[in-house]
Structure formats: C-alpha cells, structure tokens
C-alpha positions as CSV (number, residue, x, y, z in Angstrom):
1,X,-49.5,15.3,-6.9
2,X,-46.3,16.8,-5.7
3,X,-46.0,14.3,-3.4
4,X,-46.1,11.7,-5.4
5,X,-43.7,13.3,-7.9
6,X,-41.5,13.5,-4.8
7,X,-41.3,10.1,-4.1
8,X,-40.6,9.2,-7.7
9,X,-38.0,11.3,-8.1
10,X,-36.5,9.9,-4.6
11,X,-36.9,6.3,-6.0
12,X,-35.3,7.4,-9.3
13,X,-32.2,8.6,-7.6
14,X,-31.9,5.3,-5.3
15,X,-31.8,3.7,-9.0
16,X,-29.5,5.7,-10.2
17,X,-27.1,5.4,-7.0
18,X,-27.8,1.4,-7.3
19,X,-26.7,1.7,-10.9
20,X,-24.0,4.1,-10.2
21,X,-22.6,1.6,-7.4
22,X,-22.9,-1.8,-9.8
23,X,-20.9,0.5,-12.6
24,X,-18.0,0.9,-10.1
25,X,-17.9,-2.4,-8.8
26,X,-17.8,-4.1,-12.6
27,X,-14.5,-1.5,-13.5
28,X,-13.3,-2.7,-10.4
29,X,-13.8,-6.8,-10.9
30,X,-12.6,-6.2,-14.2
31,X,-9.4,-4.6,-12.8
32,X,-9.0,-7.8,-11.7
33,X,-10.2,-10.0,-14.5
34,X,-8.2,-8.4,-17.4
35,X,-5.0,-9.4,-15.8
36,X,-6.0,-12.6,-14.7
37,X,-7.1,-14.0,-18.1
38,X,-3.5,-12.7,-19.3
39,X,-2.1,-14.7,-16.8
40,X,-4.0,-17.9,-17.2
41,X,-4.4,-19.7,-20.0
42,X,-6.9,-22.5,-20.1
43,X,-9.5,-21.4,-16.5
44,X,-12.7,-19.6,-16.7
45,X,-12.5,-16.2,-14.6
46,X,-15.7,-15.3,-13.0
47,X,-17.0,-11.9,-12.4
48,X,-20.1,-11.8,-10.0
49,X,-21.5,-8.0,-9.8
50,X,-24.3,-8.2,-6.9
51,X,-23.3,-11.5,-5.6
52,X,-20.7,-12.9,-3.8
53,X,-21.2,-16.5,-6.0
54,X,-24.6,-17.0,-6.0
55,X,-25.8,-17.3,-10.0
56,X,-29.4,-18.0,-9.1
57,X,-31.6,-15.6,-10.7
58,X,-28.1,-13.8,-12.4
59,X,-27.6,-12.5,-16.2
60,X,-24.9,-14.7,-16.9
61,X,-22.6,-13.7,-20.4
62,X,-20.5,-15.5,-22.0
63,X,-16.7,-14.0,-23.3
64,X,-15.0,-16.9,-24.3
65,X,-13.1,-17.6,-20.6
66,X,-14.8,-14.8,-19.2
67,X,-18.4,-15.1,-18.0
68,X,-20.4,-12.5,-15.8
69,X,-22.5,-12.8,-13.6
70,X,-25.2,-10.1,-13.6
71,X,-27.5,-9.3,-10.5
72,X,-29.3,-6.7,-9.0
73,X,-28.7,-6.1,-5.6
74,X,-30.4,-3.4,-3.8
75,X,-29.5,-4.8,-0.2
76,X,-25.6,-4.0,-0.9
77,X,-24.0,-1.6,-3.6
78,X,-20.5,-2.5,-3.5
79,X,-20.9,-6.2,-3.4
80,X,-18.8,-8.3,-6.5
81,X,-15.9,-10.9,-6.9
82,X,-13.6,-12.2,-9.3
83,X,-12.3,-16.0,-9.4
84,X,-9.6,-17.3,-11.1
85,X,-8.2,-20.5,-11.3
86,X,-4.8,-19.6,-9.4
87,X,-2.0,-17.3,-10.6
88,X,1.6,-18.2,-10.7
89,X,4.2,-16.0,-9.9
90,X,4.9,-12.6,-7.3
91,X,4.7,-10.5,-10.1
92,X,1.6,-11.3,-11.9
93,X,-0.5,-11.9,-8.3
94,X,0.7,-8.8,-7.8
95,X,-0.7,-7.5,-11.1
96,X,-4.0,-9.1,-10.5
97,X,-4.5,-7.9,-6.8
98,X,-3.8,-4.2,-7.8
99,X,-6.0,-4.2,-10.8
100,X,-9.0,-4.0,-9.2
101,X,-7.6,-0.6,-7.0
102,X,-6.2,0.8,-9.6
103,X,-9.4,0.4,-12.1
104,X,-11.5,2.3,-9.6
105,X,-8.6,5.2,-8.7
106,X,-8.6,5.7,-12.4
107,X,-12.4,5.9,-12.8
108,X,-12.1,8.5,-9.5
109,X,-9.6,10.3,-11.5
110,X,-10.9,10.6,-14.8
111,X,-14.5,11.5,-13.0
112,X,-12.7,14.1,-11.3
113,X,-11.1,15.8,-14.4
114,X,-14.4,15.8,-16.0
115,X,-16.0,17.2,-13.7
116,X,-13.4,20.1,-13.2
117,X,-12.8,20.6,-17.2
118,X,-16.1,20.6,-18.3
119,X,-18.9,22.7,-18.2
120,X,-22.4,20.8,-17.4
121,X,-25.8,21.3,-16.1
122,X,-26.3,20.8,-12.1
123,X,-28.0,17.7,-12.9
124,X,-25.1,16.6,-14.6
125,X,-22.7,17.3,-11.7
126,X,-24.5,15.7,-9.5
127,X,-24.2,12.7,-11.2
128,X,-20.4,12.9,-12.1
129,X,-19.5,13.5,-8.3
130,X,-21.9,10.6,-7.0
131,X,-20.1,8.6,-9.7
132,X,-16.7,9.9,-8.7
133,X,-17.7,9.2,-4.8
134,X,-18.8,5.9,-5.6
135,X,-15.2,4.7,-7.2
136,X,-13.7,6.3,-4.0
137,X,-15.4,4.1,-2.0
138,X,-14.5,1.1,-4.3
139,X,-10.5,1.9,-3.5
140,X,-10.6,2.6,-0.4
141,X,-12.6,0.2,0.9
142,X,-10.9,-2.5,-1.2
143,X,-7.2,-1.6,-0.5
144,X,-7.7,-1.1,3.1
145,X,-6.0,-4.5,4.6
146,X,-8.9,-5.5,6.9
147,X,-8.4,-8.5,8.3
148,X,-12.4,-9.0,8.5
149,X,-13.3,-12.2,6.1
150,X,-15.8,-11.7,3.2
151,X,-18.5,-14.7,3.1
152,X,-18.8,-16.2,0.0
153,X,-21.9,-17.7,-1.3
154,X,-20.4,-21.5,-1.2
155,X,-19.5,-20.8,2.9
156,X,-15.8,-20.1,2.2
157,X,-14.1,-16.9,2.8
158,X,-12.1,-13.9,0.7
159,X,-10.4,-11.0,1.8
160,X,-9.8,-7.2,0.7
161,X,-7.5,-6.2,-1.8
162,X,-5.4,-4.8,0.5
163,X,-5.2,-8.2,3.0
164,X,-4.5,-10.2,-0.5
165,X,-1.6,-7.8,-0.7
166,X,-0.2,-7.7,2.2
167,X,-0.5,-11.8,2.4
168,X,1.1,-12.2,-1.2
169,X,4.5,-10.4,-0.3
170,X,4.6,-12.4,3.1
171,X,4.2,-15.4,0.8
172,X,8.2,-14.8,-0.8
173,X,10.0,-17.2,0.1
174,X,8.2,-20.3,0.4
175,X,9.4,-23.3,-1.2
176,X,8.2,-24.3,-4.9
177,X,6.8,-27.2,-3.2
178,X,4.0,-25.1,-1.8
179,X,2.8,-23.5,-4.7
180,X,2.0,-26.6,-6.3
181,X,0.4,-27.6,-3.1
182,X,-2.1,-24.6,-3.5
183,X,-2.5,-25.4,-7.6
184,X,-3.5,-28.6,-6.0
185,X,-6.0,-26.6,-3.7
186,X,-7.7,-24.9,-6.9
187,X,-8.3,-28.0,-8.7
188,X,-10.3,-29.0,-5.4
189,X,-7.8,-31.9,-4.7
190,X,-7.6,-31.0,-0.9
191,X,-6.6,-34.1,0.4
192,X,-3.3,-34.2,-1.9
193,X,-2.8,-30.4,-1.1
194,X,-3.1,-31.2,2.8
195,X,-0.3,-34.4,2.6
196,X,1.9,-32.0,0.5
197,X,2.0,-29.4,2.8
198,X,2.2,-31.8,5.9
199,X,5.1,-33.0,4.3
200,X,6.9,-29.7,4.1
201,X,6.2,-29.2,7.8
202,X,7.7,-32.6,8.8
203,X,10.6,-31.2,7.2
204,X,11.3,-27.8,8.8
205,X,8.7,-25.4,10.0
206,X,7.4,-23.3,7.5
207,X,5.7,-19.8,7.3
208,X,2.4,-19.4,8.4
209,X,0.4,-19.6,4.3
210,X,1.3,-23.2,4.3
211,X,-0.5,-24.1,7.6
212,X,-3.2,-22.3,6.8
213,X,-3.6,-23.8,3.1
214,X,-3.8,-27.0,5.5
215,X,-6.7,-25.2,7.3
216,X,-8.5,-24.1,4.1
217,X,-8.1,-27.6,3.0
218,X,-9.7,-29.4,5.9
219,X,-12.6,-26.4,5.9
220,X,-13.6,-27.6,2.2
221,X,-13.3,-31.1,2.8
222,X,-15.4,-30.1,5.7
223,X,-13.7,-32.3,8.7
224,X,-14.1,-29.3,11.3
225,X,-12.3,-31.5,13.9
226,X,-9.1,-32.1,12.4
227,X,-9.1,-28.6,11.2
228,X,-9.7,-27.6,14.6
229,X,-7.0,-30.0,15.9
230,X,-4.1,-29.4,13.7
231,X,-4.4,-25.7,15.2
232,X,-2.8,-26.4,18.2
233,X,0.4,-28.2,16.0
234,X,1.6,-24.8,14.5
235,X,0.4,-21.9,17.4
236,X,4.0,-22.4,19.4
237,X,5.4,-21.5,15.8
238,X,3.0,-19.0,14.4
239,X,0.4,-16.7,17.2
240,X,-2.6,-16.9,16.4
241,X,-3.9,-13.5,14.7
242,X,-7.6,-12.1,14.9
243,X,-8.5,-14.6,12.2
244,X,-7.2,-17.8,13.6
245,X,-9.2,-16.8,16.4
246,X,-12.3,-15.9,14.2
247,X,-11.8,-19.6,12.6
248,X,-11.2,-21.6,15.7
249,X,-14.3,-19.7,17.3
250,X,-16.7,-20.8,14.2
251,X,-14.6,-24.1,14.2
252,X,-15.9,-24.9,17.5
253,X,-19.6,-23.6,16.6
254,X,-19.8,-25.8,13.9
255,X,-18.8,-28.8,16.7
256,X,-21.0,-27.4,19.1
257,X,-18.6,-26.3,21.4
258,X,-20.3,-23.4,22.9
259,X,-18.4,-22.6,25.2
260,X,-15.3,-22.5,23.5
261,X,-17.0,-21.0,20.4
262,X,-18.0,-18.1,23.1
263,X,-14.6,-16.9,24.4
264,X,-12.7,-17.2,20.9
265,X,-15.9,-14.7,19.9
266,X,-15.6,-12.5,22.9
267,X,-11.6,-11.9,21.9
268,X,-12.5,-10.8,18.1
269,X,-15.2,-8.7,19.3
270,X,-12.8,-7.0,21.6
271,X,-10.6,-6.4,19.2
272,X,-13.0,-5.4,16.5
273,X,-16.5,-4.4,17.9
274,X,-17.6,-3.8,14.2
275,X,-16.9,-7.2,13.4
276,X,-20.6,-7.9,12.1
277,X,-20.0,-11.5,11.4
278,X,-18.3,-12.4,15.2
279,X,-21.1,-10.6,16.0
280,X,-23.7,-12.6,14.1
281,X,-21.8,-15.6,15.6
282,X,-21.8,-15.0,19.0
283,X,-25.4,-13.7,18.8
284,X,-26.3,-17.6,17.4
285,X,-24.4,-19.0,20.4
286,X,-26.0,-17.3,23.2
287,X,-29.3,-17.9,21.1
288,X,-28.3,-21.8,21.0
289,X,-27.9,-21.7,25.3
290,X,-30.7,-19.8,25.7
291,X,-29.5,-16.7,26.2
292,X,-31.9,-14.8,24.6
293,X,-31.4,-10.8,25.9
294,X,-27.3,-11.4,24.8
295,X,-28.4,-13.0,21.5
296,X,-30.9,-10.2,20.8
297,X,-28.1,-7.6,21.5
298,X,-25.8,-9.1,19.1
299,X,-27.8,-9.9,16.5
300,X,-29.3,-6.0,16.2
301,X,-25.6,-5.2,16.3
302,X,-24.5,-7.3,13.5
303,X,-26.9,-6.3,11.4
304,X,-26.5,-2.8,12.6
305,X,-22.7,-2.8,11.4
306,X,-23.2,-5.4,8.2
307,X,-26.9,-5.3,6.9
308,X,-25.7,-6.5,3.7
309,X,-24.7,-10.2,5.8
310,X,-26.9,-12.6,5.7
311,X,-26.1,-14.6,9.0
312,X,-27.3,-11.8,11.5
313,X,-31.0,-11.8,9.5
314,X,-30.8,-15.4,9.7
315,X,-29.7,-15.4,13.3
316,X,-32.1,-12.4,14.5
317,X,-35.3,-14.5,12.8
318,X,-34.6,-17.6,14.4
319,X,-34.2,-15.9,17.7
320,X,-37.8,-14.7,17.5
321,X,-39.2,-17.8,16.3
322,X,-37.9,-19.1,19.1
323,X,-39.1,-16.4,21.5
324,X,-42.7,-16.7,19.6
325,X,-42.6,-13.5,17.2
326,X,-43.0,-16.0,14.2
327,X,-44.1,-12.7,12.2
328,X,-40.9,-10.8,13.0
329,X,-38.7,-13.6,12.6
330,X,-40.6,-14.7,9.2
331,X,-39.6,-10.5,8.3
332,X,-35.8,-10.9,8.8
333,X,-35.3,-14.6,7.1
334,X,-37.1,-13.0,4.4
335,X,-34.3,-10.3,3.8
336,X,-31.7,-13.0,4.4
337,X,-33.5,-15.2,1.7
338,X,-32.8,-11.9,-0.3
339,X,-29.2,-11.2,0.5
340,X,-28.7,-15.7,0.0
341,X,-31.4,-17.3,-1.7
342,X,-30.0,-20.9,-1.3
343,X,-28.3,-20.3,2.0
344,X,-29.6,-23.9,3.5
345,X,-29.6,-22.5,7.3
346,X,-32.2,-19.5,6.4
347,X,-34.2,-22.3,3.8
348,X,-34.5,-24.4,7.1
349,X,-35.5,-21.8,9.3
350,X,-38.2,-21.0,7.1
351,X,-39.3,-24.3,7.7
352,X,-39.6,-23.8,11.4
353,X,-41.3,-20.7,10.4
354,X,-44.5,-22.9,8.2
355,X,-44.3,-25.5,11.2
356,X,-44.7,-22.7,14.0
357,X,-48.1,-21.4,11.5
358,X,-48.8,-24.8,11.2
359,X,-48.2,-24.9,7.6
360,X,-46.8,-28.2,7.7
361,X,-46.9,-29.5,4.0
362,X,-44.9,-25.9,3.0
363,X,-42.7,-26.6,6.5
364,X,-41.9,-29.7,4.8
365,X,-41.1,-28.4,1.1
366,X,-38.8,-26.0,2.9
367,X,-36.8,-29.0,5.1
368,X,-36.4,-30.8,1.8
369,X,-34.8,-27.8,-0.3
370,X,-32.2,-27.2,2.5
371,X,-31.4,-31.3,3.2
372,X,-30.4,-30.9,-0.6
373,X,-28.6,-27.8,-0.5
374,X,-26.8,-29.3,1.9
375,X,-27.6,-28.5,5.4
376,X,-24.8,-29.0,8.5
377,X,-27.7,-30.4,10.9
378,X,-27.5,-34.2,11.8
379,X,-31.6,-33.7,12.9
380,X,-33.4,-33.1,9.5
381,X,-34.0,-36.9,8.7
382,X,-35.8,-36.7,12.1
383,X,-37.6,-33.3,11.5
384,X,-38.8,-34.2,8.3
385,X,-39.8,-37.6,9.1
386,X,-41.9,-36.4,12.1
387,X,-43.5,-33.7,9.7
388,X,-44.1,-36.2,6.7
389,X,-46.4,-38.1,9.6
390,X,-48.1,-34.9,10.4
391,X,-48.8,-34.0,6.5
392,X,-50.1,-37.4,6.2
393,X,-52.5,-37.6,8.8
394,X,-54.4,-34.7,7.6
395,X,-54.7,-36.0,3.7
C-alpha cells in the first residue's frame, strides 16, 4: 500500500512540475503578446503553450485578436511561441522581444520575495521555489543568444529571445525599403519580398538581414535550389556563420546531396556538439548511404541532447526499420507522433512500419495522410500505387 501511495505521490508532483512549467511559459508568451497587440492593430497574435504551432488536439480561446493555443505536453515543459503579424519600428521590436524575459524575471522575483517574506508550510515552499526555479529557467534559457534554430511545427525556424535581440539591433540601418520587403514576407507574398530585396542588392550590397529575408523567402516558397544557389552570391560579402552552414547543410539534404549535406553537418557539429538537430541531420544522412553504426550514434545523441525534437525519434525509428527492429523503430515514431502529430515524414514512416507487419491496408491509410499533409518525397505516387495492388488482391 505504501508503495502504491509512493508512486502517486511521485506522479502527482510530475503534474504539478508539468503545470508549474506550462504556468511559466504562458507569463512568458504573454510578455510577448501584450506588447505585440499594442503595437499592431488589425493581426491576430498567437500564443501556443505546449506546441511550437501545431493546434491539433489544442484548447484554443478566443480574446478578440488574441487566441491561445492550449496543449498538454508532457514530452517538453518549456515549449511555447508567440506570432505576430510583424512589428514596425526599433523601439517597439525591442519592446516585444524583451517582454517575454522580463515577464519571467518578474515572476522569478516576485516568487522570490514571497518566498523570503512569508511564512508557509514546507509543502508550500516547495512549491514556491520549484515555481521560482521554473521562471529561471524561462529567462535564461530564452535571453541566452543561441544561435541553435527552434523548429516550428509548419518546418520553418525561430530563434531565442536573446538571438532576436541581438539580430534586431544589427538590423539599424537598413534602408525603409527593406522593411516593407519583410511586411511583404508576413503577408506570405515571398515572391514580391524576394524581387524587392534583389533589387536593393543590385543597388549596393546590403547587410546581411536582407539576404537572408531572400533565403527565408525561397525556403517557404520551397525552391531549395535557388535558395541554395543565391548562397554563394552574397558569402564574399557576408561569411557564412554557424547557421548558414546549418541551412546550406539541410539545403542540400533536402536535394539529396549527401555528400555535401555531410561536411556542412560535420562543421556545425564541431562547433556545437549539442546541436541536437545537426545531429538528427547528419544521423538521417549516414542512415540514407547506409551507414548505419554512424547513424545509430547520432541519432541516440540527438535525442540524448534534444528529446523534446521530433527529427531524431523520427530518424532513430526509421533507422531500425531499416535494420529490421520494426518493434523498436514502431516505439520511437510513436514518441515523435507525440512530440508532431502531423509531421508528414514520421506519418510516412509509419507506413513503412504497417508495410514491414504486413499491415498493408493501415500502410496505406498512413501513405495517404502524409501525401496530403504534404510530404517532400517524389516516390509516394509509386509506394502507394504498388500498395493499393497489394490491398486489392487480398479483398
């Protein structure tokens, strides 16, 4: 019986810390949001606690231009966002970017005087200082300027607080032409954003944000190879840092450029051994040439250093699919279904999963779902053509 009341107990207090962590994480988005609706006028800003975008199976509320997004996420405590429709100005992107520090230095803060004014029970101590620890974590994770790229739900990127900092002052400066350039961005014209800025760079050469607005562009309009190509126009002007190198290594994944792919992977790994994601990366590209030892060493590093990233699950199960430990494999894309329920790359790999059981009319239901969420894989029509045949001949 005591046992039993021991692992309730122990489950209660992994609530309460999951709780404790989601608390933090709203203050902090809404550091962000507050200032943002001041500072806009007609956009929606989005506040995603749990989720880095995904609104499948989220409590969404409704606050005029504010809506939340409301999940539970046990697999990662600290995960949230806030999107806005672009703000104008040094001073109010200023505003905006600090919010979300300064919301969870405050909670810190006022946790902290609580905690050494008041008098409360043990129980209630406990609380205050995992709640106090908890905001900590929020600001100093956040303001740190780490050039590692959050993944977002939709496949694009963010950054820290502190990177968005550090960008925004280099950004002074650059011509008005720009700025309408990136409004252009936010309204999802990339095309017109992309001929804008090209046309500034015809002019005179231009700091590095406008290049890599170009970049950004071309990644959403999803044309890898002239992404990948107008690279080499601005490195005499600009060196590449650690994340042009992280973007021209996946750039060349996506094109199946292995080899390429693999040394622009090796430098950020060098730099950054932590890098979870390169990690993750380089891990799929040794498992793609058949390098499976290198692939498995990468791949229980990335997850090692980011369980809460989908991509080395995702890798790691395909990697013992391939090497025949369907059950282990069909374990990790299970957790990366979790972490990205309509990440099209896991969905598929599912599929493989059914197909390997010989589960074909599931393998198939699977191969559908991630052709319309928009799979990157010229084969599906093929695979599920050749599994419709199979499903077919055993009605």
């Amino acid at each position: 019986m005591d046992y039993i009341f021991g692992i309730l107990i122990g489950i209660a207090w992994i609530g309460g810390i999951v709780f404790m962590r989601s608390i933090t994480t709203f203050f902090h988005e809404m550091g962000h949001a507050i200032p943002a609706l001041l500072f806009t006028k007609k956009e929606k800003v989005n506040v995603f606690i749990g989720t880095y975008g995904d609104i499948s199976n989220c409590l969404q509320l409704n606050f005029g231009r504010l809506v939340l997004y409301l999940k539970l996420n046990v697999f990662n405590w600290r995960i949230g966002l806030c999107t806005h429709g672009g703000i104008k100005g040094f001073l109010p992107q200023l505003i905006v970017i600090l919010g979300g520090p300064i919301a969870s230095l405050f909670i810190a803060l006022t946790a902290f005087y609580v905690i050494i004014t008041g008098e409360y029970s043990q129980g209630w101590v406990v609380f205050i200082v995992f709640f106090l620890v908890s905001a900590i974590i929020d600001f100093i994770v956040n303001i740190d300027p780490s050039h590692t790229p959050i993944k977002l739900y939709n496949g694009g990127v963010t950054y820290s607080d502190g990177y968005q900092l550090m960008n925004t002052f280099k950004r002074q400066g650059l011509p008005e032409a720009f700025f309408a350039a990136e409004q252009l961005f936010h309204q999802k014209e990339y095309e017109a954003a992309i001929q804008q800025c090209q046309q500034l760079i015809e002019t005179e050469p231009q700091k590095k944000p406008v290049y890599d607005l170009i970049v950004n562009s071309f990644l959403n309009l999803k044309d890898y190879g002239n992404a990948l190509n107008f690279y080499d126009s601005f490195k005499a002007i600009h060196p590449y840092t650690y994340l042009d190198f992280y973007q021209i290594g996946w750039l060349n994944l996506k094109l199946n450029r292995w080899d390429a792919a693999l040394s622009y992977f090796d430098h950020c790994i060098y730099e950054k051994h932590t890098d979870g994601m390169a990690l993750a990366n380089r891990g799929y590209i040794h498992l793609q040439t058949g390098n499976y030892e290198r692939a498995q060493q990468d791949l229980d590093a990335a997850i090692f250093y980011t369980p809460d990233n989908p991509e080395g699950w995702n890798n790691r199960g395909l990697l013992h699919i391939k090497k025949g430990k369907v059950e282990a494999g069909f374990s990790d894309l299970q957790i990366a279904s979790k972490l990205a329920p309509e990440h099209p790359q896991v969905i598929y790999h599912l599929g493989l999963y059914y197909e390997a059981k010989r589960d074909f009319k599931q393998a198939l239901d699977y191969y559908k779902t991630a052709k319309i969420l928009g799979l990157e894989y010229h084969g599906i029509d093929l695979k599920i053509a050749e599994v419709e045949q199979v499903v077919e001949a055993f009605l």
